[in-house]
N, C-alpha and C positions, 0 to 999 in steps of 0.2 A: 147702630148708633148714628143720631144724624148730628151733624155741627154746623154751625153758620157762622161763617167770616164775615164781618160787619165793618162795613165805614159809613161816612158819611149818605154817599152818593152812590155805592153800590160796583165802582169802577174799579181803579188803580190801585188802589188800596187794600181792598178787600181781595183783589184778584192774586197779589202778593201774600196776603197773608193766609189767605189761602193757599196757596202754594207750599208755603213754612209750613202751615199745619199737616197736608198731606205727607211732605218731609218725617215732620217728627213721628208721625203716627206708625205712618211704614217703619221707622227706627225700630218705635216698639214694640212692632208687633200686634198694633192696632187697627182693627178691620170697624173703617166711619166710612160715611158718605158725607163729602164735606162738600158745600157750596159758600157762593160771594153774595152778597146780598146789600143794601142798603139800610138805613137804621130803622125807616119807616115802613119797611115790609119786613123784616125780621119780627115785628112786635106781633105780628098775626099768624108767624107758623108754628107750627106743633116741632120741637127742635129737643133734642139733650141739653143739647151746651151750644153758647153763644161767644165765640172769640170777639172783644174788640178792648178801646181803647179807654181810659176812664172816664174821658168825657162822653165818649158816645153811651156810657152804662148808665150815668143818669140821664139819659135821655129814652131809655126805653124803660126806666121806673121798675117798675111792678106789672106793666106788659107781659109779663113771659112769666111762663115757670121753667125754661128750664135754668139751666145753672150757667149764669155770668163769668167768666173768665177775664179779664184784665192782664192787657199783654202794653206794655212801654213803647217797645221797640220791637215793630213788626218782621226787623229783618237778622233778633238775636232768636235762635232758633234753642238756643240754650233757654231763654226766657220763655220761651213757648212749652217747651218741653215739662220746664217745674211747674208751670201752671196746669195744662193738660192731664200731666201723672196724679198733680194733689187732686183734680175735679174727679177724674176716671176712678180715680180708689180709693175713693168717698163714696 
């Protein structure tokens, strides 16, 4: 499974929440390749699932097929977590 941490500009942001993601996933037992990326190179990669913020999800539209996630607070790891489990076991 690949996953893409997404901010803005592809930096600080993304590199944290990525970070979180890797966190919850080892929690549960979930084997991803997870990278930080930016909004405007996210819309061109072949991905699972795409972590970011609500604003930045419409800003990649209908870009993508994989599966958008929507995370508030990139540094509640509990919010990441119910988001990741509903996308993963769907």
């Amino acid at each position: 499974m690949k996953i893409l941490a997404v901010c803005g500009l592809g930096q600080g942001t993304s590199l944290i929440l990525r970070m979180n993601v890797e966190t919850v996933l080892r929690e549960m037992g979930v084997d991803a390749d997870v990278e930080h990326i930016d909004v405007s190179a996210a819309r061109s990669m072949n991905v699972d699932i795409i972590v970011t913020s609500q604003e930045l999800s419409e800003t990649l539209g209908t870009d993508t097929s994989a599966k958008v996630i929507i995370v508030n607070n990139y540094f509640d790891n509990a919010e990441i977590k119910n988001a990741l489990s509903a996308a993963i076991n769907n």
